[in-house]
N, C-alpha and C positions, 0 to 999 in steps of 0.2 A: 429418261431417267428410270422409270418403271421397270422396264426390261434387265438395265442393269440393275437395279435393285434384284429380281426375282434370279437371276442370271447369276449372281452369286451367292444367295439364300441356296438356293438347290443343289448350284454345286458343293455349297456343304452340306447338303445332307446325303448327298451320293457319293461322295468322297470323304467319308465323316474321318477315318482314321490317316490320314494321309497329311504329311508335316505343311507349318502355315503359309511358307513359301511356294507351294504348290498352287494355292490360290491364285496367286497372282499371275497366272502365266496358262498358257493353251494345254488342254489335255493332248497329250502324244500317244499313238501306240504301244509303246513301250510302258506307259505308266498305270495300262491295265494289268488287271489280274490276268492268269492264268486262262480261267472261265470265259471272263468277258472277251479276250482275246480268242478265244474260239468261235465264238458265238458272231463276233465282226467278221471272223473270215468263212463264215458259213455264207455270209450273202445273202441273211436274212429280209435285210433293207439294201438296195442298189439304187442308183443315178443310172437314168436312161442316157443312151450315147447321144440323143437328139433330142431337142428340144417340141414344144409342142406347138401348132399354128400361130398361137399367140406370142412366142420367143422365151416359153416362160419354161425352166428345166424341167422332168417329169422322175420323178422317185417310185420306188416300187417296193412293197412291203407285201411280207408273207408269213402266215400262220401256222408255218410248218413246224416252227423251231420247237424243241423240246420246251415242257411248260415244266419238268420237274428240276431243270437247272433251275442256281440260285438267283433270286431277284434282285439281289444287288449287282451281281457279274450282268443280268440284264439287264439292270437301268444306267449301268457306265457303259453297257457298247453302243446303247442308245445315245448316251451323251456325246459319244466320240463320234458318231456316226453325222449327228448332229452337228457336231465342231466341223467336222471338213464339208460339211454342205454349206454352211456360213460362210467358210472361204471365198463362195463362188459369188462375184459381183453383181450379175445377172440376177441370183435367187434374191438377193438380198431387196434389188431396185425393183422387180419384175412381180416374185412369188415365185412358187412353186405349185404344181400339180399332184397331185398323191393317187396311186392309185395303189388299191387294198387286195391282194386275190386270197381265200378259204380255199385250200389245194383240194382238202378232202374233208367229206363232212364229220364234226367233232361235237360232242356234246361242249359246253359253254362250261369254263372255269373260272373260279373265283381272281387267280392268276390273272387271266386277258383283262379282267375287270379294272382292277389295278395297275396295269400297264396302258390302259385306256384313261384312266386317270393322270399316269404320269406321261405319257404324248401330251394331254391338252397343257399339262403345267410347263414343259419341255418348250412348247407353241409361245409360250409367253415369257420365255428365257433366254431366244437369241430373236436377232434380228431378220429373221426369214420367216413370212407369212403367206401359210396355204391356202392357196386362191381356189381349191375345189378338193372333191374329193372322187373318188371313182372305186365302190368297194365290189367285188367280182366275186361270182362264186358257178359253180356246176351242179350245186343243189340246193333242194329247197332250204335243208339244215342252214345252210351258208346264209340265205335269206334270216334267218331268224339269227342267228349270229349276229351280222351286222345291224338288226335291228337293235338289239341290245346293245351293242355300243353308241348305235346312236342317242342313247336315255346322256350317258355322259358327255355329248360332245354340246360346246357351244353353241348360242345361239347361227352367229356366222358360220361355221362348219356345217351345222346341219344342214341349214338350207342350202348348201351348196354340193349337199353329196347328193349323189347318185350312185343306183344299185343296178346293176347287169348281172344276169346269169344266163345259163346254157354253155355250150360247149365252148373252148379256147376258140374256134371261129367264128361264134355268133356273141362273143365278148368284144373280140376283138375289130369287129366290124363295126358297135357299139359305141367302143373308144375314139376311132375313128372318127363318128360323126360328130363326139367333142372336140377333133381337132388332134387329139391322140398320134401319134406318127407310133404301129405297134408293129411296124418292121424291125426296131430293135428290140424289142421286148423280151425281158429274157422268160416269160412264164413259157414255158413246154405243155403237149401234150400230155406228158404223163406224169402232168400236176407237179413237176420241181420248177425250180430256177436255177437257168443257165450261169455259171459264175464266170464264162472266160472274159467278156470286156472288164467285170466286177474286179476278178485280181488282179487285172493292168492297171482300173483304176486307185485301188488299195495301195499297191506296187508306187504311184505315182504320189502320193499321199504322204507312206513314208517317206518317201527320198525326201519330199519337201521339210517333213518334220527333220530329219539330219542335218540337210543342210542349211537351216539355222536352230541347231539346237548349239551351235559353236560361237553363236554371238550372244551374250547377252541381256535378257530380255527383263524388265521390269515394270510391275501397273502403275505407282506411284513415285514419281521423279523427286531427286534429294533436293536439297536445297541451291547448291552450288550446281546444279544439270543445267546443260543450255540446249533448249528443244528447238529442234525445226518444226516449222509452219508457222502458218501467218495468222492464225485461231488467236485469240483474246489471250486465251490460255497458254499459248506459247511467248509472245509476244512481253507479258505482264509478266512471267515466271521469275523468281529473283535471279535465279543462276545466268535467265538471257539477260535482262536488264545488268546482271554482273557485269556479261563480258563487253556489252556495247561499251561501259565505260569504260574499260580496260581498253578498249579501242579509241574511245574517246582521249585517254591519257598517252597514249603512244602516234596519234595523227599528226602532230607536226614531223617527227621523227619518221614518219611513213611515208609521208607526202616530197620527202626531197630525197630518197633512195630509188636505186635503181629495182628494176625487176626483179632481180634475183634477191637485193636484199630485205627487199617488200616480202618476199616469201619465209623469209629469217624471222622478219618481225611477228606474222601468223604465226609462224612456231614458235615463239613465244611465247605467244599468248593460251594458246593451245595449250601447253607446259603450265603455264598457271593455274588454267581453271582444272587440270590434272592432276595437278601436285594436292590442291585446295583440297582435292577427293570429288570433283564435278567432272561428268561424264556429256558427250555429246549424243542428246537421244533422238531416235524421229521413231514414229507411231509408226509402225508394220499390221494390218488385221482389220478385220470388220471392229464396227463400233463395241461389241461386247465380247468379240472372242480375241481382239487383236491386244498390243502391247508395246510398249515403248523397250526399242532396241537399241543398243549400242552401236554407234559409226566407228567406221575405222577414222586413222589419222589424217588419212587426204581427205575423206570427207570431212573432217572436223575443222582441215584446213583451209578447206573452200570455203566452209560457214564463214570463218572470220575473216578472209577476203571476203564475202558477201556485206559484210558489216562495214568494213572500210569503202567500202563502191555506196552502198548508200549514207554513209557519210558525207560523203564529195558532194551525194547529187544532192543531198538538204542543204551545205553549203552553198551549193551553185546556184539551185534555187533562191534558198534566202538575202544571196546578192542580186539574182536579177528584180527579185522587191523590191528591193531598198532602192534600186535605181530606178525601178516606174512609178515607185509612189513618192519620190521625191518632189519636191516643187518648183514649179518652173517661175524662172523669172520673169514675170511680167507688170504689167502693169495692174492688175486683179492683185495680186500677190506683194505687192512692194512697200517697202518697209516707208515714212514717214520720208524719212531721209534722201533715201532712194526717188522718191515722187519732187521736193522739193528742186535736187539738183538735175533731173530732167527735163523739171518743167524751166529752170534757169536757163538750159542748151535750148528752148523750143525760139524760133524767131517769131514772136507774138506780132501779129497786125489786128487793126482794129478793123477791119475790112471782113478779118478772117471768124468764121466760128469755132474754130479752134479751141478758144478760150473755154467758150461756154460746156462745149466738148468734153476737153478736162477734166472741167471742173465737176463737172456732174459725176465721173468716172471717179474721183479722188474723194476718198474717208478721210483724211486726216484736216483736223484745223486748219493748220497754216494754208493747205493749199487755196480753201475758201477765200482764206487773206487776201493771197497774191493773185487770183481771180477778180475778187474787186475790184484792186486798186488798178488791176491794166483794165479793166472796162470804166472808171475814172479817167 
């Protein structure tokens, strides 16, 4: 809950002018500025093509980028940069690795200062947490640099960084002994970073954001929405609880049609909660960047055949109850009456213990009676 709290706190104040529907929904490329959109396809920050001994992704950040661009075009390429790293399943379950390189040494600006503040706020606004850190440098400057950022980092970060320097071979040999794989790494010799895997994966990033920027997407479900999944929260929703009775009022009417017109009936229903203004949603995204999306119609048709198939099976169920917990007739169980004229059918001898048998067996008055009077 925390994450999402701070997770949309920041997103407004980094998207302060930007209408309130925005909110609700994934930052896309498209929805940067001009700036910011430079500044992501510079490759400032990249995803390693391979993961690191421990399976956990490895990211890569550099201090090269202009400090006199604007700080808001930097702190949205940050956030976007951000957004499509949370996509990835792995970072989310696993962490990530960071590793930091000082291309060339630079006197320390109030600017890094600031942006070293909004990384650690960034750290506590999605769902992906930095399992180490690895800051790099080729001089002593670089050393002092990253010392000073370490004044702002948390307590957990700190202890988990580590500072290498000397040359891109005596770094990267370094890395290695953390586990590091720095055969893909895009830092160069001569102090830049390689962008070619960077703009395949950018490339791959937006396609993703297109093809579903066509369906849909909203944070908070209407009233009449019927959500997929099995969560409390889906389950409870008015709009599902709607349609199960909507399914509920049309079962007899279901239950003696053929196939195809079992299929008539879902679309009916479907049609209903449409008309009402309820939509069929399912959650698409990680826990704070993702968003409830719009299904097409065979999906929404499925759901309510999914609802009529578990209707059956509660009915199925609740009759084979009723039939094992029924009572059987015996003799434990039998009613006064039931006991009197069984014991009338039994051929009583007084040889026999039978009697005594009985009698012990039987609750009701009368039977005690007619115990008696045959041992009389």
């Amino acid at each position: 809950a925390g994450v999402i709290i701070n997770h949309f706190y920041l997103k407004k104040k980094v998207f302060a002018d930007y209408p309130s529907e925005f909110y609700g929904r994934e930052v896309k490329f498209t929805d940067l500025g001009p700036g910011a959109q430079e500044i992501v396809e510079g490759g400032y920050a990249q995803v390693s093509q391979s993961n690191d001994a421990a399976g956990r992704p490895v990211i890569y950040f550099s201090t090269a980028f202009n400090v006199d661009w604007a700080m808001e075009s930097t702190k949205q390429a940050l956030w976007y940069f951000w957004t499509c790293r949370s996509r990835n399943e792995n970072a989310q379950r696993n962490g990530e690795v960071a590793v930091a390189y000082c291309e060339q040494p630079r006197r320390f600006n109030l600017k890094y200062m600031e942006l070293g503040f909004f990384v650690q706020r960034l750290k506590n606004a999605f769902p992906v947490e930095i399992q180490a850190v690895h800051c790099c440098g080729a001089s002593m400057s670089a050393s002092v640099f990253w010392s000073a950022h370490k004044l702002i980092m948390d307590n957990f970060t700190r202890f988990r960084t580590k500072e290498h320097s000397g040359t891109l071979e005596e770094i990267n040999f370094a890395l290695q002994t953390y586990g590091v794989n720095t055969d893909n790494s895009p830092m160069q010799p001569d102090n830049t970073f390689d962008t070619t895997f960077y703009k395949k994966w950018l490339g791959a990033q937006k396609q993703y954001e297109e093809s579903n920027s066509s369906r849909q997407a909203t944070l908070v479900p209407h009233r009449f929405d019927v959500l997929f999944g099995k969560t409390k929260l889906c389950t409870h929703h008015p709009g599902t609880i709607r349609c199960q009775l909507l399914v509920d009022m049309h079962w007899e009417e279901y239950d003696k049609q053929s196939r195809a017109e079992k299929g008539l009936i879902a679309d009916k229903i479907v049609n209903i909660v449409q008309e009402s203004g309820g939509r069929f949603l399912k959650w698409e995204g990680g826990i704070a960047t993702g968003a409830w999306v719009e299904v097409d119609d065979k999906a929404a048709r499925e759901k309510v055949t999914h609802f009529f198939r578990s209707r059956r099976s509660k009915k199925q169920k609740s009759q084979n109850q009723a039939r094992t917990s029924a009572p059987k007739r015996g003799i434990d169980n039998a009613t006064e009456t039931d006991t009197v004229d069984s014991i009338a059918m039994v051929p009583w001898s007084t040889e026999s213990s039978d009697a005594s048998l009985f009698s012990k067996r039987m609750r009701a008055p009368e039977i005690d009676n007619i115990s008696e009077s045959l041992d009389t």
